[in-house]
C-alpha positions in Angstrom: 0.0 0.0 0.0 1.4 3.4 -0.9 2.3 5.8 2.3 0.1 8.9 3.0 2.8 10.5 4.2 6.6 11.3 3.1 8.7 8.5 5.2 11.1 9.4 7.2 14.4 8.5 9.5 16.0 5.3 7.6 19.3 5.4 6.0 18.0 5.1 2.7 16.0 8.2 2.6 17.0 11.2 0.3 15.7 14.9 0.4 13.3 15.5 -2.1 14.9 18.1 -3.7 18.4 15.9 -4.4 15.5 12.9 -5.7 14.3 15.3 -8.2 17.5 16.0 -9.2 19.1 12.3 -9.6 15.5 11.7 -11.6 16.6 14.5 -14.0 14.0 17.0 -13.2 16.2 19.7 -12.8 19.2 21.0 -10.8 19.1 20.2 -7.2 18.6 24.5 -6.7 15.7 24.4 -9.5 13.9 21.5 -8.0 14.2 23.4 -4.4 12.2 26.0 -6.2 9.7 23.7 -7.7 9.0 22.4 -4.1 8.7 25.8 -2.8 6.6 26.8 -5.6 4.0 24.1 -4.3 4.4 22.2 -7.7 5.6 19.0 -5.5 3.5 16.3 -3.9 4.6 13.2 -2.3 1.8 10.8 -2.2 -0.7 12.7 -3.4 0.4 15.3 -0.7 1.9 19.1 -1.7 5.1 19.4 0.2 6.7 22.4 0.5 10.2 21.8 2.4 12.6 20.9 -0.6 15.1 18.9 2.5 11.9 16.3 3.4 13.9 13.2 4.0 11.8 10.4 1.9 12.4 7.2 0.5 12.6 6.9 -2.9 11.7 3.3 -3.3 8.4 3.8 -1.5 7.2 7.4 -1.9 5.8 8.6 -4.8 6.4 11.9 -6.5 4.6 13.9 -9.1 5.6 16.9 -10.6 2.7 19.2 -11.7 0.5 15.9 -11.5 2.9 13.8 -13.9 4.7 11.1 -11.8 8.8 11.4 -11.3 10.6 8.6 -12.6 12.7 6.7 -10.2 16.7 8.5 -9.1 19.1 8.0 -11.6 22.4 5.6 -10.9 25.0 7.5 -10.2 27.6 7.3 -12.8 31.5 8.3 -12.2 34.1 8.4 -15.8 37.3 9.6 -16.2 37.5 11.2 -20.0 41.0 11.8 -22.4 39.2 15.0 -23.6 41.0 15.3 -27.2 41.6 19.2 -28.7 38.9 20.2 -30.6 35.8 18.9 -28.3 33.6 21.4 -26.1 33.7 20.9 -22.3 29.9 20.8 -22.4 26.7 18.8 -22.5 25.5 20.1 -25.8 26.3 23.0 -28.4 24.2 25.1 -30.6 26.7 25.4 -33.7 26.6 21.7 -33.5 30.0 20.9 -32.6 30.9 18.1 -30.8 31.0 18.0 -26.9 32.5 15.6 -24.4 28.9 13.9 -23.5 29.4 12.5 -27.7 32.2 10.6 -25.9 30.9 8.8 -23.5 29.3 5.1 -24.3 25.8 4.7 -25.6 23.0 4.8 -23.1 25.4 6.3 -20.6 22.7 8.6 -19.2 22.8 12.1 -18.0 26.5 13.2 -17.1 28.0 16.3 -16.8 31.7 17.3 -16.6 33.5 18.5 -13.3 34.7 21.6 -14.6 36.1 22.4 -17.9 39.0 22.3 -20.2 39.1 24.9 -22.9 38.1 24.0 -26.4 42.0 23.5 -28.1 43.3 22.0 -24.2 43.2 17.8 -23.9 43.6 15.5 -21.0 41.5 14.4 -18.2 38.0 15.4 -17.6 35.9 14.0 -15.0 31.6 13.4 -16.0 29.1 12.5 -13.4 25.7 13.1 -12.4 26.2 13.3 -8.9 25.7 16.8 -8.3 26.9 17.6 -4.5 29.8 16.2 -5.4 30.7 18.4 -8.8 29.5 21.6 -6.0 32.1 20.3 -3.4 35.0 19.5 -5.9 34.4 22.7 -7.8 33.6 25.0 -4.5 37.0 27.3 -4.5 37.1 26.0 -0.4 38.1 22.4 -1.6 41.5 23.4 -3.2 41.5 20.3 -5.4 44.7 20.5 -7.5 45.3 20.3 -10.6 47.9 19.3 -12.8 49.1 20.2 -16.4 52.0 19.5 -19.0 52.6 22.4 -20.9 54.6 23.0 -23.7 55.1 26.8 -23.9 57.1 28.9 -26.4 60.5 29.5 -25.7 63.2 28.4 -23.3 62.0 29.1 -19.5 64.7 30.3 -17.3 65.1 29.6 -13.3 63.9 33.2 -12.6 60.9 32.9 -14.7 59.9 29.4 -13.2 60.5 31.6 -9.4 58.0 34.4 -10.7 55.0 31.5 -11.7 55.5 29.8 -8.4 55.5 33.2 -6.9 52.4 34.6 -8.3 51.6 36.8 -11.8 49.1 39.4 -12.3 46.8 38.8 -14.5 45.1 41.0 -17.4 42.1 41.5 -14.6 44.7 42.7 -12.1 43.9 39.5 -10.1 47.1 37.6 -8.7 47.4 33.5 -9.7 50.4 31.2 -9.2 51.5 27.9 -10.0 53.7 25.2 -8.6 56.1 24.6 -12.1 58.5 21.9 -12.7 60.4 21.2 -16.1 59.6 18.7 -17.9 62.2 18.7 -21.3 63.3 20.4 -23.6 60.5 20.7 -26.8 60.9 21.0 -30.5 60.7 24.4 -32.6 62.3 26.2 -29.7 59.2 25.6 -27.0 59.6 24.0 -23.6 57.5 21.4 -21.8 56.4 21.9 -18.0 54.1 21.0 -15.8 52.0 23.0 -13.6 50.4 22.5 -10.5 47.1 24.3 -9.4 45.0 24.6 -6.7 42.0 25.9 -8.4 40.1 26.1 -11.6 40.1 29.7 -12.5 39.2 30.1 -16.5 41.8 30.1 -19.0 44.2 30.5 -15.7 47.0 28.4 -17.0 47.6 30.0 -20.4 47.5 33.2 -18.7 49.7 33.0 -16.2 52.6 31.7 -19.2 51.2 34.7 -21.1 52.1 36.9 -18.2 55.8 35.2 -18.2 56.2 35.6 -21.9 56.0 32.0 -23.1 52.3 31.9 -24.4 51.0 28.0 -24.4 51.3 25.7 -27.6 49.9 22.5 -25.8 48.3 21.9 -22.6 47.1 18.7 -21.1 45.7 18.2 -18.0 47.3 15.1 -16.2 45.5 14.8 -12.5 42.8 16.4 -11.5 43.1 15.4 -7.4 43.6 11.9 -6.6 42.8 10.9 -10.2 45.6 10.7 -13.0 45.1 10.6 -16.8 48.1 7.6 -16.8 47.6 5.8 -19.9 44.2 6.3 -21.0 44.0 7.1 -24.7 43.2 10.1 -26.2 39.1 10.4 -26.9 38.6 7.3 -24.8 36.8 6.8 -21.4 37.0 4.5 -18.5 34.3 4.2 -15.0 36.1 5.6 -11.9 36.6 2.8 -9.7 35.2 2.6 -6.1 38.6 3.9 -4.4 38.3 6.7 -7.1 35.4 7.7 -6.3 35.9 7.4 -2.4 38.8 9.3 -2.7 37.4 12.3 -4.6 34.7 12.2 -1.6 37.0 12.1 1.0 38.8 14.8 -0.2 36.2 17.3 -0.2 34.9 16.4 3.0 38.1 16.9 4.5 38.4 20.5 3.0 34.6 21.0 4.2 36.0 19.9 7.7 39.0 22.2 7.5 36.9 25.5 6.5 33.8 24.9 8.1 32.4 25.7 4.2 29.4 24.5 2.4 30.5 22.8 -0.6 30.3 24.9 -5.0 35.8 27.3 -11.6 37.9 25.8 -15.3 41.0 26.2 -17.5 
């Protein structure tokens, strides 16, 4: 028999808000204003508190009178984004984005962040969407890592001024741990770059700001996860210490600050 009322107190039960989102509804803030909007009922109920603890497998939800599907499986890939592919779930000059990549009947994913259109490496996709808010939120300090080839040979004293900080074209200041990495061809140099945020185009401008503009970047690690061997365009399921490990990470850093956990290159 179906429950009159929204259950509550097991360890399976979700707030509504984050079942509307895993059902694809909308985003866990849109479906918060959904409830609010009195546009929610729970067996047959209007609800208006978006964080109502229910259960999922025994409540049932409507949306404007049309039942809401079951939550979604939470899905977890690590992506080789190649050069040439939009960091994005769709495009309206019909280019092709990073959600083309990812195996048929995959389901709704979205990537952590971004890589610029002509940047590769790794890109992580998921639908779980407190955890994209807590690895993107600038409080978690996830780092980043990138080989770069830049133009030009990169002396000591230049490698001293990235690691001490650059101002950027805004006026705001950004700095990266660098480390050679060889010598390139056509008079270029490889490094890689460590960063503990996701600021937009921040890597090509801080080698801008040093005078050795970026011919190649790849992203390499993206916090406990590392693009090793995976080939370029192809994509693999994070495995369960992955995925832990991205979740203890941010939940450390939400420890340290005392934040809430919600950047790109």
């Amino acid at each position: 028999m179906t429950n009159t009322q929204p259950s509550r107190g097991t360890s399976d039960d979700l707030r509504l808000q984050v079942v509307l989102a895993r059902a694809g509804v909308a985003s866990r803030r849109a479906a918060a204003a959904l409830v609010t909007a009195g546009r929610v009922r729970v067996n047959g109920e209007v609800v208006l508190n978006a964080s109502r603890r229910i259960d999922p497998e025994s409540d049932t939800v409507a949306l404007d009178g049309a039942p809401v599907g079951a939550p979604e499986s939470q899905q977890y890939y690590a992506l080789h984004k190649p050069s040439g592919v939009l960091s994005s779930v769709s495009d309206d000059r019909g280019r092709r984005t990073v959600v083309d990549l990812l195996p048929a009947g995959t389901g709704r994913c979205v990537p952590v962040g971004r890589l610029d259109f002509e940047s590769e490496g790794l890109l992580l996709l998921t639908n779980d969407g407190p955890l994209i808010t807590a690895l993107l939120h600038p409080s978690s300090e996830v780092p980043r890592e990138y080989l770069v080839e830049v133009e030009g040979r990169v002396s000591d004293a230049t490698l001293d001024t990235i690691f001490s900080g650059v101002t950027l074209p805004d006026g705001s200041q950004a700095s990266a741990k660098p480390k050679r990495s060889g010598r390139g061809g056509r008079g270029s140099s490889w490094l890689v770059l460590t960063l503990q945020r996701g600021r937009k185009h921040e890597v090509r401008l801080i080698c801008a700001a040093v005078g050795h503009p970026v011919r190649r970047l790849i992203r390499v690690r993206f916090g406990p996860i590392r693009l090793r061997d995976l080939a370029l365009g192809a994509v693999r399921p994070l495995t369960a210490r992955e995925i832990r490990l991205l979740r203890q990470k941010t939940q450390s850093e939400k420890a340290r600050t005392g934040a809430t956990t919600d950047g790109s290159r």
